[in-house]
MDTraj code that builds the backbone (N, CA, C; nanometers):
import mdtraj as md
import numpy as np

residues = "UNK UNK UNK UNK UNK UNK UNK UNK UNK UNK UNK UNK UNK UNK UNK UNK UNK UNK UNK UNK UNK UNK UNK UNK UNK UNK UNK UNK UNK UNK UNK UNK UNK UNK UNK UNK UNK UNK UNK UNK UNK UNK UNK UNK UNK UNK UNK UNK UNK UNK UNK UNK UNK UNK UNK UNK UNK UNK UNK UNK UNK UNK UNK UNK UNK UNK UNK UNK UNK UNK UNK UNK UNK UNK UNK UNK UNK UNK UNK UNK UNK UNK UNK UNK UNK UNK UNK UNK UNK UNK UNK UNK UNK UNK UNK UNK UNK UNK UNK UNK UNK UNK UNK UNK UNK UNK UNK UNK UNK UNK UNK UNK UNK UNK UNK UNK UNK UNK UNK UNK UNK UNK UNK UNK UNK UNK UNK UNK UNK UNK UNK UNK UNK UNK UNK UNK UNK UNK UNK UNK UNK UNK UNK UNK UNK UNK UNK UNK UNK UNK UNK UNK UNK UNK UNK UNK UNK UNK UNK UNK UNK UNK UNK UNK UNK UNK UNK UNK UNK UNK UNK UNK UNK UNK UNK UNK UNK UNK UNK UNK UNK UNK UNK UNK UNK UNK".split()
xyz = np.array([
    [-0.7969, 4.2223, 0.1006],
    [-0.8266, 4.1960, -0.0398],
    [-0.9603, 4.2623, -0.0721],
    [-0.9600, 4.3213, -0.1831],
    [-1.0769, 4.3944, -0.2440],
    [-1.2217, 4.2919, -0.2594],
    [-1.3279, 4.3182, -0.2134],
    [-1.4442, 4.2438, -0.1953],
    [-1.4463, 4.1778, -0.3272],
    [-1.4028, 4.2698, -0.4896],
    [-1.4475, 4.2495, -0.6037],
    [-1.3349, 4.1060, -0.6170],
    [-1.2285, 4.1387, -0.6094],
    [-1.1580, 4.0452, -0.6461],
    [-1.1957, 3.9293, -0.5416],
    [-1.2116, 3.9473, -0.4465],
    [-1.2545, 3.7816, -0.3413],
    [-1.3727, 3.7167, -0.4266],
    [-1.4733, 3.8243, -0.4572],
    [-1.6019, 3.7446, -0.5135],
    [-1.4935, 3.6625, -0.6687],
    [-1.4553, 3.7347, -0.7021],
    [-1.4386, 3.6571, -0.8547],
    [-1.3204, 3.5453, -0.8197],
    [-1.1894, 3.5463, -0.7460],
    [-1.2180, 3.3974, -0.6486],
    [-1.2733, 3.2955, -0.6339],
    [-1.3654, 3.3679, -0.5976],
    [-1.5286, 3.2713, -0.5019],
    [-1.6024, 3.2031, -0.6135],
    [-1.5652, 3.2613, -0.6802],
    [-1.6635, 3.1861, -0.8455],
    [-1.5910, 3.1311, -0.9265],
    [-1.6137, 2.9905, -0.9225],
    [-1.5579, 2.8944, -1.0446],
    [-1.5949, 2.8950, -1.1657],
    [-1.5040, 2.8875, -1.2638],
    [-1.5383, 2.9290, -1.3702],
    [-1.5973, 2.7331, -1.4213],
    [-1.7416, 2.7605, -1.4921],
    [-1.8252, 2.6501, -1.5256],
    [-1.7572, 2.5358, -1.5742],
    [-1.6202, 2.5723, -1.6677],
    [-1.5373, 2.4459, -1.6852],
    [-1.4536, 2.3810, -1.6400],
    [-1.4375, 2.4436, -1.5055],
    [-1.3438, 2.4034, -1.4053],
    [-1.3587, 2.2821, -1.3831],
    [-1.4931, 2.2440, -1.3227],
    [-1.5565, 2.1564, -1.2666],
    [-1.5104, 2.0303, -1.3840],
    [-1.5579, 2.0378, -1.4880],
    [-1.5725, 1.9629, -1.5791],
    [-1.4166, 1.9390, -1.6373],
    [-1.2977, 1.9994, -1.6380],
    [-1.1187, 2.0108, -1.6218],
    [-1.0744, 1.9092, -1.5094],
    [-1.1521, 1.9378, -1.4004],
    [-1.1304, 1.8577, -1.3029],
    [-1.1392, 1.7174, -1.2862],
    [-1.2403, 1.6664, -1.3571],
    [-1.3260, 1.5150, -1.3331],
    [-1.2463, 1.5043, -1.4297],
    [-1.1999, 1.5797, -1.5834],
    [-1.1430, 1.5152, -1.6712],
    [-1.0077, 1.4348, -1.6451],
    [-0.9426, 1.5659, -1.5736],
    [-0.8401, 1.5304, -1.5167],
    [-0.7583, 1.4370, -1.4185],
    [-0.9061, 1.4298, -1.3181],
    [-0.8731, 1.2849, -1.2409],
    [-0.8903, 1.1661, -1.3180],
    [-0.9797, 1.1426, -1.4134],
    [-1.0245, 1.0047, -1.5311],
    [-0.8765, 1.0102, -1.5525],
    [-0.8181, 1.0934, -1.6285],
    [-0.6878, 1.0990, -1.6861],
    [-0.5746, 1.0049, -1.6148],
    [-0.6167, 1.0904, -1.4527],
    [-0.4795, 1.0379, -1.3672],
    [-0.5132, 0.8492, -1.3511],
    [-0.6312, 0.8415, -1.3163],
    [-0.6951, 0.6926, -1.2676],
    [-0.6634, 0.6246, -1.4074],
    [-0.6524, 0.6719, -1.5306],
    [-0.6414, 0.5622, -1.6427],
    [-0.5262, 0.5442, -1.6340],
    [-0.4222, 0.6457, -1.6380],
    [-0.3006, 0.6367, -1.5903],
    [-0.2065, 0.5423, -1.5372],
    [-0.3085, 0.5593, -1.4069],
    [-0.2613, 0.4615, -1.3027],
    [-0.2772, 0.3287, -1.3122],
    [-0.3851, 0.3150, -1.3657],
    [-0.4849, 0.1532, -1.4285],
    [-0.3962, 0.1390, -1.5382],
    [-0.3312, 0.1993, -1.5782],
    [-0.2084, 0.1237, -1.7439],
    [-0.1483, 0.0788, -1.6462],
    [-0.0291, 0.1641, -1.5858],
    [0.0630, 0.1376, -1.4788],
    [0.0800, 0.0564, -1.4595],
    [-0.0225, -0.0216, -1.3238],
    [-0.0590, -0.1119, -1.2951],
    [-0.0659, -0.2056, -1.3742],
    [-0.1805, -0.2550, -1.4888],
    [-0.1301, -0.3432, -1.5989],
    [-0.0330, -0.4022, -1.6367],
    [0.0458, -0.2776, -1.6843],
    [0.1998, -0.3086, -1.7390],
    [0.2519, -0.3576, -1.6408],
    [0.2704, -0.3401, -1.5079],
    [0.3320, -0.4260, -1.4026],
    [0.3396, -0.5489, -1.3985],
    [0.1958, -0.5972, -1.4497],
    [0.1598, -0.7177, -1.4193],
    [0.1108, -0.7596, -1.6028],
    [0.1758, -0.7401, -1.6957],
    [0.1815, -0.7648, -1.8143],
    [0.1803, -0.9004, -1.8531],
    [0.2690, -0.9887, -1.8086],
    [0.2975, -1.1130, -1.8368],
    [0.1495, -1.2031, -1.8272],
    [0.0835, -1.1828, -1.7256],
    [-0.0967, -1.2425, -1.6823],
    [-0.1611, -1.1220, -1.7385],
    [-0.1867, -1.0622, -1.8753],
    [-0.2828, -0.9124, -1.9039],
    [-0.3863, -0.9600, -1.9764],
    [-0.4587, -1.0693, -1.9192],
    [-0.5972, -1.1368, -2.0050],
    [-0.7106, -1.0996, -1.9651],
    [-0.7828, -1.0966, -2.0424],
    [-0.8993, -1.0406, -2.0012],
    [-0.9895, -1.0491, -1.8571],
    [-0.9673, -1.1854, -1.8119],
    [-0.9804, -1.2230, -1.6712],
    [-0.9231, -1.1641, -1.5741],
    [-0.8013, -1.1257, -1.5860],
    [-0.6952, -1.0502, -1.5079],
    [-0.6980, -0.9167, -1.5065],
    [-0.7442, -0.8763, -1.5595],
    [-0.7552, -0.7212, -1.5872],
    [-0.8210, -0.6563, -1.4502],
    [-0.7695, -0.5516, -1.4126],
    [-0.8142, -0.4543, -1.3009],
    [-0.9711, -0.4700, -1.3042],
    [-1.0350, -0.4702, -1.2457],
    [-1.1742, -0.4667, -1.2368],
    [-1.2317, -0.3990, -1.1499],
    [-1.3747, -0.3215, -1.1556],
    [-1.4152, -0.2134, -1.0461],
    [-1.4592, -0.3350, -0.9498],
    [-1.5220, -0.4069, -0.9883],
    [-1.5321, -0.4818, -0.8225],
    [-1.4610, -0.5562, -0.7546],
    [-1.3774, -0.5884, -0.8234],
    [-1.2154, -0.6305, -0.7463],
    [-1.1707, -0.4780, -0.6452],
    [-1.1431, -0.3842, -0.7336],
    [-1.1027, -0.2779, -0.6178],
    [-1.1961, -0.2528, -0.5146],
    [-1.3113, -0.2263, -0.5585],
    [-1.4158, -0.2077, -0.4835],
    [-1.4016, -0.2604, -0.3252],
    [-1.3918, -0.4139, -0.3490],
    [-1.3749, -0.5144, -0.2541],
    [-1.2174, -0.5046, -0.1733],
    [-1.1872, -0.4113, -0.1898],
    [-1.0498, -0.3680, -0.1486],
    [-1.0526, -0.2759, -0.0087],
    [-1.1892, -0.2523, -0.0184],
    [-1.2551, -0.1642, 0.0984],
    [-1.3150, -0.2377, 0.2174],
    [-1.3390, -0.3702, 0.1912],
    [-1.3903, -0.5068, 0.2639],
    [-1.2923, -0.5220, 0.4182],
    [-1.1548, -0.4998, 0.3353],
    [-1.0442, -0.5022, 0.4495],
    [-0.9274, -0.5636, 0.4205],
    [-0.8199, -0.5433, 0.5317],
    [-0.6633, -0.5002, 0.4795],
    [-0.6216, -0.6795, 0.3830],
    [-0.6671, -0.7147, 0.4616],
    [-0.6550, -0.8583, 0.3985],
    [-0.7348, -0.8657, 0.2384],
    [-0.8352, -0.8443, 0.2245],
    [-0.8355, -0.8386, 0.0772],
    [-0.7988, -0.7593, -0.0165],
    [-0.7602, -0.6505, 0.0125],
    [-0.6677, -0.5638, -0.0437],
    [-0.5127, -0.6188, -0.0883],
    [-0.4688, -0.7136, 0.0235],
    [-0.3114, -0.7840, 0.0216],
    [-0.3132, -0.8705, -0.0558],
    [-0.4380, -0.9142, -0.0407],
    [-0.4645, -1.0371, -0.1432],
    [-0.4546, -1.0331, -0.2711],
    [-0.5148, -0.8774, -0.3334],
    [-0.5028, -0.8941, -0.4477],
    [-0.3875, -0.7943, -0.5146],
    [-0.2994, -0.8762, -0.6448],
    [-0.2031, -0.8013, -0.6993],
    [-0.1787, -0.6634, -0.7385],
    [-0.3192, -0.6335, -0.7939],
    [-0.3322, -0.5017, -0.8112],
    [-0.3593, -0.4263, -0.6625],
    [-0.4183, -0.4838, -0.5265],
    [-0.4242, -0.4083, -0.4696],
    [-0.2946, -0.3483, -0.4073],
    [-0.2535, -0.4699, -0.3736],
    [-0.0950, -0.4495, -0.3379],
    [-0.0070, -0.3645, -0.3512],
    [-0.0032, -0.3566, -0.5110],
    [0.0590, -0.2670, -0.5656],
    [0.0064, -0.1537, -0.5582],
    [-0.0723, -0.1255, -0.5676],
    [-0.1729, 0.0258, -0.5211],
    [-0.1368, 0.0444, -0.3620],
    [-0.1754, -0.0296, -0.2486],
    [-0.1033, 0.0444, -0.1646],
    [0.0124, 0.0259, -0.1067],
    [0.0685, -0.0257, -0.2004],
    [0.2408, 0.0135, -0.1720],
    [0.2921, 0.1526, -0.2496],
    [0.2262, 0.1884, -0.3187],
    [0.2257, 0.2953, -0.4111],
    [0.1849, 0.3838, -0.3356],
    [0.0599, 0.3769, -0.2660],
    [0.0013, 0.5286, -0.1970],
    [0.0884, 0.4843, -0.0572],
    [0.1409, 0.4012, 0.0229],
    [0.2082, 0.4049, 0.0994],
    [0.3900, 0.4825, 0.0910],
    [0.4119, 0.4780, -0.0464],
    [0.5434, 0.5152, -0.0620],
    [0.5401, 0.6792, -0.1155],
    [0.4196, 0.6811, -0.1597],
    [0.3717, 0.8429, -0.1686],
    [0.3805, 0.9433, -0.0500],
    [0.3624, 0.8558, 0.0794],
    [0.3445, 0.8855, 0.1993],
    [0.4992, 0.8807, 0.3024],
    [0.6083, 0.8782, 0.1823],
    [0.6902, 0.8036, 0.2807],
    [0.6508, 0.7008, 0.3877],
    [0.5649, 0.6413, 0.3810],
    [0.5594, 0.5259, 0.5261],
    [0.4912, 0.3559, 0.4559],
    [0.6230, 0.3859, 0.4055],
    [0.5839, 0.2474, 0.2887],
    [0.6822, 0.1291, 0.3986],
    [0.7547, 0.1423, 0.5360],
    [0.8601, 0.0714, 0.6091],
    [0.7329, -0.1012, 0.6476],
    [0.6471, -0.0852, 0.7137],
    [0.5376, -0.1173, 0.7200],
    [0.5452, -0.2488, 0.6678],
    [0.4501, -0.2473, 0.5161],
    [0.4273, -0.3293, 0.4286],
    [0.5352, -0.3407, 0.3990],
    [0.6341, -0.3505, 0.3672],
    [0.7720, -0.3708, 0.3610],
    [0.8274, -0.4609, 0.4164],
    [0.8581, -0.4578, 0.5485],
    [0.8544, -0.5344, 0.6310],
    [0.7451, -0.6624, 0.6366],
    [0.6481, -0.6381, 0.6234],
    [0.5666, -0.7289, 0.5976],
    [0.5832, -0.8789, 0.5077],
    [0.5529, -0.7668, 0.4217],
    [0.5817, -0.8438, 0.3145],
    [0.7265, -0.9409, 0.3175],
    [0.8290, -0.9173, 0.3478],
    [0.9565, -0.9600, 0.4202],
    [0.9392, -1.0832, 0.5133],
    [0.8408, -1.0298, 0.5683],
    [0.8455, -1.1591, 0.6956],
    [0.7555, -1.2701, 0.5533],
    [0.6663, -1.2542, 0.5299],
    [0.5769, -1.3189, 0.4311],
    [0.6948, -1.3741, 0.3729],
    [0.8127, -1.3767, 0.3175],
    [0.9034, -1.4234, 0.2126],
    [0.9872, -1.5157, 0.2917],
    [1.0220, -1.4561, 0.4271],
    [1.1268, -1.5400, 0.5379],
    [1.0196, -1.6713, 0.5723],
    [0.9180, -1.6492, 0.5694],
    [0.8259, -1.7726, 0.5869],
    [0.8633, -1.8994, 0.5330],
    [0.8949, -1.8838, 0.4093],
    [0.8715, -1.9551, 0.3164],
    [1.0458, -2.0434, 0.2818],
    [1.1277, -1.9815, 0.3351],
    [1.2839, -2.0014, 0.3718],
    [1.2927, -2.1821, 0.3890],
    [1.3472, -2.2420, 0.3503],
    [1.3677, -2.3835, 0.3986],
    [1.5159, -2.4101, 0.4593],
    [1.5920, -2.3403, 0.4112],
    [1.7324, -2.3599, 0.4843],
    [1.7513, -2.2870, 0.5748],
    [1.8015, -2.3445, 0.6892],
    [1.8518, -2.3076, 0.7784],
    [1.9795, -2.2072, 0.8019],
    [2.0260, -2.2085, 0.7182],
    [2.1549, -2.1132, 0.7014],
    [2.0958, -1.9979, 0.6270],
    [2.0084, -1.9893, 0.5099],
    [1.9435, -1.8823, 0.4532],
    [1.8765, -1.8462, 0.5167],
    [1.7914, -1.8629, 0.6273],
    [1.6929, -1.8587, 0.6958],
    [1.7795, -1.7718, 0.8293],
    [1.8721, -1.7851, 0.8818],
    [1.9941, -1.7060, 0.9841],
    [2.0129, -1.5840, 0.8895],
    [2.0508, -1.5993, 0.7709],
    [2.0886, -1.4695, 0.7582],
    [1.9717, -1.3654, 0.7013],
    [1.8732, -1.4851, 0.6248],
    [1.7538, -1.3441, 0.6020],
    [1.7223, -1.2323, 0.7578],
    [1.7360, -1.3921, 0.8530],
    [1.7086, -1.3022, 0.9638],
    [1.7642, -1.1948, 1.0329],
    [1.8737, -1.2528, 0.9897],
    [1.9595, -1.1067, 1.0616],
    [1.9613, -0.9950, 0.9729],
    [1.9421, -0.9886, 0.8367],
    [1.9110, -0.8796, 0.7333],
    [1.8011, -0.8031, 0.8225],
    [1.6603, -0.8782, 0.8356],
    [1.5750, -0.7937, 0.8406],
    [1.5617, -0.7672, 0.9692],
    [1.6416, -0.7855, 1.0961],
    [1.6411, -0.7315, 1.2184],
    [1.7148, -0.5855, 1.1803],
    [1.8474, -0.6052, 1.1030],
    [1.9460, -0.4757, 1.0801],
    [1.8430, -0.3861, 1.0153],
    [1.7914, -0.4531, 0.9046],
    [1.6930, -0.3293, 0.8374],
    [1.5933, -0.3192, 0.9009],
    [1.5089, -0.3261, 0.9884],
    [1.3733, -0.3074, 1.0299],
    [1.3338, -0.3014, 1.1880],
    [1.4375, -0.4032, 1.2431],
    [1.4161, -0.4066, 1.3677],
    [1.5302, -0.3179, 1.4740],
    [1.5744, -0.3453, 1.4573],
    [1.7238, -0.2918, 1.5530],
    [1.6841, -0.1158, 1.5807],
    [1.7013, -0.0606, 1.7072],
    [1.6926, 0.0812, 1.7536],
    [1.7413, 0.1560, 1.5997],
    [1.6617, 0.2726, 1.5526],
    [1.7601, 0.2853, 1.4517],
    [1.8214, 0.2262, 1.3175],
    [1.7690, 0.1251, 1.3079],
    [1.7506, 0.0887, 1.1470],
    [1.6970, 0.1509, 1.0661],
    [1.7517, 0.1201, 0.9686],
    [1.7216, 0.2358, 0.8200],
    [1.5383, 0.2436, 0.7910],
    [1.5055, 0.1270, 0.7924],
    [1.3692, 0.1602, 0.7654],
    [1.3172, 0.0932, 0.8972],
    [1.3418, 0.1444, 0.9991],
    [1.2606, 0.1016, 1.1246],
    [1.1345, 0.1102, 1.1445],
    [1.0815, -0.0131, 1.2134],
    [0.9071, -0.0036, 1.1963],
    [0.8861, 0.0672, 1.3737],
    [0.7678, 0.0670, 1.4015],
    [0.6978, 0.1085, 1.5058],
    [0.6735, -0.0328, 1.5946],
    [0.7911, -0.0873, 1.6686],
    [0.7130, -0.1693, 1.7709],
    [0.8146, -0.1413, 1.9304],
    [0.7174, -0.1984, 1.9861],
    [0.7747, -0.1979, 2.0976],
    [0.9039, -0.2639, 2.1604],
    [0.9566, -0.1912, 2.2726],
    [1.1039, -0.2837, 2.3278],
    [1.1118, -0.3700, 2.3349],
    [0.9747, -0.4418, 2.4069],
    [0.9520, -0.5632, 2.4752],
    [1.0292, -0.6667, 2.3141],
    [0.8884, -0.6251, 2.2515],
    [0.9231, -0.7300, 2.1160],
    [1.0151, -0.7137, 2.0301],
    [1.1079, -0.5602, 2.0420],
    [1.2475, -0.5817, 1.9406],
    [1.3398, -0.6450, 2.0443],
    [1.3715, -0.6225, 2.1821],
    [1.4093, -0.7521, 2.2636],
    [1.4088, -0.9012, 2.2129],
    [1.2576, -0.9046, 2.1697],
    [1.2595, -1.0482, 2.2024],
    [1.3188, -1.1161, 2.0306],
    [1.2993, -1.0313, 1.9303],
    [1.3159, -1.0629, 1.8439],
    [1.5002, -1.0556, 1.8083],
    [1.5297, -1.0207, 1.9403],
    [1.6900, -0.9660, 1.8871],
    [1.7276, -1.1499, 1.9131],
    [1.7180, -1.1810, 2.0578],
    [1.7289, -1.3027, 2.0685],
    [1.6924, -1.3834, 1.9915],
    [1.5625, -1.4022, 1.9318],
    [1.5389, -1.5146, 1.8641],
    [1.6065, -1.5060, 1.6980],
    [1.6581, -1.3644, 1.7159],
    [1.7495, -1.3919, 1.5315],
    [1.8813, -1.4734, 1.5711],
    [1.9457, -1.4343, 1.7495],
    [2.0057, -1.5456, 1.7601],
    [2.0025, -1.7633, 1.7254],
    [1.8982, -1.8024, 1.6832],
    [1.8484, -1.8972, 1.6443],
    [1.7128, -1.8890, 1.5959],
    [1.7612, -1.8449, 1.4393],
    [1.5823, -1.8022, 1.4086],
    [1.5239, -1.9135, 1.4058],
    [1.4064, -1.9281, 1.3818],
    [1.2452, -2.0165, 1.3289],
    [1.1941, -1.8937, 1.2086],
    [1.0962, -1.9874, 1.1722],
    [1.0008, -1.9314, 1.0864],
    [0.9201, -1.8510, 1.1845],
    [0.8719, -1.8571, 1.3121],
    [0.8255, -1.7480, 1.3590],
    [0.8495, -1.6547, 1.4420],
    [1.0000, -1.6278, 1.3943],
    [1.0862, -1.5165, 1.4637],
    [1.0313, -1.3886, 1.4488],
    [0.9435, -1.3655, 1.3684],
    [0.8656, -1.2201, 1.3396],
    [0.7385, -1.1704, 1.3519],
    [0.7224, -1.3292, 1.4367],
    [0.5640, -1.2990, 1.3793],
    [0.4494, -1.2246, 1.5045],
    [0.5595, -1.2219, 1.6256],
    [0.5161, -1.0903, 1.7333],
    [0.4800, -0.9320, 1.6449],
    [0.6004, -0.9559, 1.6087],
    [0.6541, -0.8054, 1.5110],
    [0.5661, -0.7667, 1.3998],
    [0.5489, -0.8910, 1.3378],
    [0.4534, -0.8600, 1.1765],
    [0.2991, -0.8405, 1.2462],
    [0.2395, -0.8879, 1.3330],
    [0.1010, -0.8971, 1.3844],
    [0.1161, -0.7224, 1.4308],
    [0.2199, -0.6873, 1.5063],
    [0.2214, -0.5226, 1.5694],
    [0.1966, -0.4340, 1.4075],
    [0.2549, -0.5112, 1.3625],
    [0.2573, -0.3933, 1.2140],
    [0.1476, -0.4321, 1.1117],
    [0.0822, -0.5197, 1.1139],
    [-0.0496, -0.5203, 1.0648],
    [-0.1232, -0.4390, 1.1195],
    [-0.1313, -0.4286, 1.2702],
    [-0.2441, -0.3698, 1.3299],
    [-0.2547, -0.2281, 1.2938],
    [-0.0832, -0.1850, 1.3120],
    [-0.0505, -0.0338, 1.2544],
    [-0.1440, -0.0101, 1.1538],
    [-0.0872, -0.1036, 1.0542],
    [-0.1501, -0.0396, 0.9072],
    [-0.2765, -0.0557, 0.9073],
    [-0.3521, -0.1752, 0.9437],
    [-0.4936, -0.1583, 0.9359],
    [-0.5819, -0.0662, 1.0312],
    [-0.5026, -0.0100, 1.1430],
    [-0.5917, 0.1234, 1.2151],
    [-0.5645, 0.2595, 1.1634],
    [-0.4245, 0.2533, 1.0764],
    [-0.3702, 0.3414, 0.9978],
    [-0.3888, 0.3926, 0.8846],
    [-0.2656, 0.3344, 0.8396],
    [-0.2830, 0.3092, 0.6740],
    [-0.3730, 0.3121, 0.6115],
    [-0.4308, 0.1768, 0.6341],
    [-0.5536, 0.1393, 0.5396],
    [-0.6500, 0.2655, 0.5461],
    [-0.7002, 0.2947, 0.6152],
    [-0.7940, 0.3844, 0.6213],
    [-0.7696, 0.5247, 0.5242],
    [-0.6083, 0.5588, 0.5742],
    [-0.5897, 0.6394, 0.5204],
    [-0.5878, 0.6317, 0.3639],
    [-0.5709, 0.5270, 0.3477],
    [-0.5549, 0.5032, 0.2034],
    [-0.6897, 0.4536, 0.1036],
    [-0.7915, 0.4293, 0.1950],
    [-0.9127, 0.4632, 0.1328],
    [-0.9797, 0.5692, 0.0898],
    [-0.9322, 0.6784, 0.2038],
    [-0.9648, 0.8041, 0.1895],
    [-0.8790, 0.8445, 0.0485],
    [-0.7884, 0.8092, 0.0150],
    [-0.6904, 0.8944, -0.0654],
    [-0.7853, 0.8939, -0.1756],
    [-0.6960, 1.0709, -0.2705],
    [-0.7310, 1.0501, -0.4028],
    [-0.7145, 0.9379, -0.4592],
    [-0.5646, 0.8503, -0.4525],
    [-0.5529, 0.7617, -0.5277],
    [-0.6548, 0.6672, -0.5594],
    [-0.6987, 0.6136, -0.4539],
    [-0.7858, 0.4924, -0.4455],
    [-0.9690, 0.5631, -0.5112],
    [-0.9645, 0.6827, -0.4876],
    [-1.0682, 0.7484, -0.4964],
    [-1.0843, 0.7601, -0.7035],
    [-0.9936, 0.7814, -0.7503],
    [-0.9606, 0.8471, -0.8501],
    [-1.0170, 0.6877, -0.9421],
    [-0.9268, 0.6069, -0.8741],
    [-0.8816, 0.4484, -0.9413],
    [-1.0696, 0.4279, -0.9650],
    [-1.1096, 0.4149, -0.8435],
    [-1.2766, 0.3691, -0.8359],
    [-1.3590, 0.5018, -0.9366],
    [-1.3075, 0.5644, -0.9603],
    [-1.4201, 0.7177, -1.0670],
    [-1.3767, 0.6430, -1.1639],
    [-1.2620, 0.6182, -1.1884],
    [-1.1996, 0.5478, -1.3178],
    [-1.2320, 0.4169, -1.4001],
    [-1.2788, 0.3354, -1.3002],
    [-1.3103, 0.2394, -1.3054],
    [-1.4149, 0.2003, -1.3901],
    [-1.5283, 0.3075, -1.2323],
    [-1.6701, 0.3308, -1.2847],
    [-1.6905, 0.3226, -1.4183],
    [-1.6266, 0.4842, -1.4472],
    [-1.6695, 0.5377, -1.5845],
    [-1.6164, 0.4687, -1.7217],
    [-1.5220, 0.3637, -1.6860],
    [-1.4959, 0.2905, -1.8038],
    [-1.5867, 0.1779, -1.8141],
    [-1.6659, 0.1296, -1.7133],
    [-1.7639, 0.0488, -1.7093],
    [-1.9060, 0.0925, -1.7724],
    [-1.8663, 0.1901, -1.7328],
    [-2.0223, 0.3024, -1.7801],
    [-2.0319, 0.2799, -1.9141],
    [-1.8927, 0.3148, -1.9663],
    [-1.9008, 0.3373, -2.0967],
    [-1.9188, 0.1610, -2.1964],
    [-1.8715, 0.0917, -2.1193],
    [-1.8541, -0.0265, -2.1708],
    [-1.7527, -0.0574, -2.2426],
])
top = md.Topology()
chain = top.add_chain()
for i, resn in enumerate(residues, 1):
    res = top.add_residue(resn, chain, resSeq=i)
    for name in ("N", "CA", "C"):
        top.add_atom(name, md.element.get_by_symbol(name[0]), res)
traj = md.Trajectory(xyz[None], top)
């Protein structure tokens, strides 16, 4: 390539910069409606996305889960990623928890062994033999803590994983510029 044309390349044109920041505000307000509208039914002023609510999203995986909007944010940058199986699962066992019948409680379980656990399930997570073994048996007579070998392996995933990765992301990056600058402005 001709030196002339690399240099002019090499040089951003002065409004680039300023296209750019516009453009991420754009995407982060975006995303901050999104979000909202998701959660429309609670859209009071109290409830509203807040920069130090996200902020505190960086604290760790648990306060991030905790909160609605975070949730939804990284299930969002997780499904961006294809590797949304995870929190998915998670979240799943979180719901089988809560099961009081015994007959609903057999078959959630065997749902989410077929989907998640079993060699080869559609959205198969990352754990080991030992514990899809042990979990095959215990869907033979579930409990409430038929998963909870399984859900602890896949927390750890995501929080040495995921999470991180998903701090780094534009998304989360964009959301917090966004935030900021609507605070800025008042």
């Amino acid at each position: 390539m001709p030196s002339l044309i690399r240099e002019s390349l090499a040089v951003k044109h002065p409004s680039m910069d300023s296209d750019d920041r516009k453009r991420k505000q754009n995407i982060g307000k975006n995303f901050m409606c999104r979000l909202q509208c998701m959660f429309s039914s609670s859209a009071t002023p109290e409830s509203k996305l807040s920069l130090e609510e996200t902020q505190q999203w960086s604290d760790s995986l648990e306060r991030l889960l905790e909160s609605k909007y975070g949730l939804a944010t990284f299930r969002t940058f997780l499904k961006s990623e294809f590797s949304d199986e995870n929190i998915e699962f998670w979240l799943t066992c979180e719901d089988y928890k809560k099961i009081k019948s015994s007959f609903r409680m057999t078959s959630k379980a065997k749902k989410i062994y077929e989907q998640f656990v079993r060699a080869e399930a559609p959205r198969e997570i990352n754990i080991d033999y030992h514990t899809r073994e042990q979990i095959k048996k215990n869907v033979k007579a579930p409990t409430v803590q038929c998963f909870d070998e399984a859900q602890k392996i896949v927390y750890g995933l995501m929080e040495r994983d995921s999470y991180p990765r998903f701090l780094r992301s534009e998304m989360y990056r964009t959301l917090l510029e966004s935030l900021a600058a609507e605070a800025a402005h008042g």
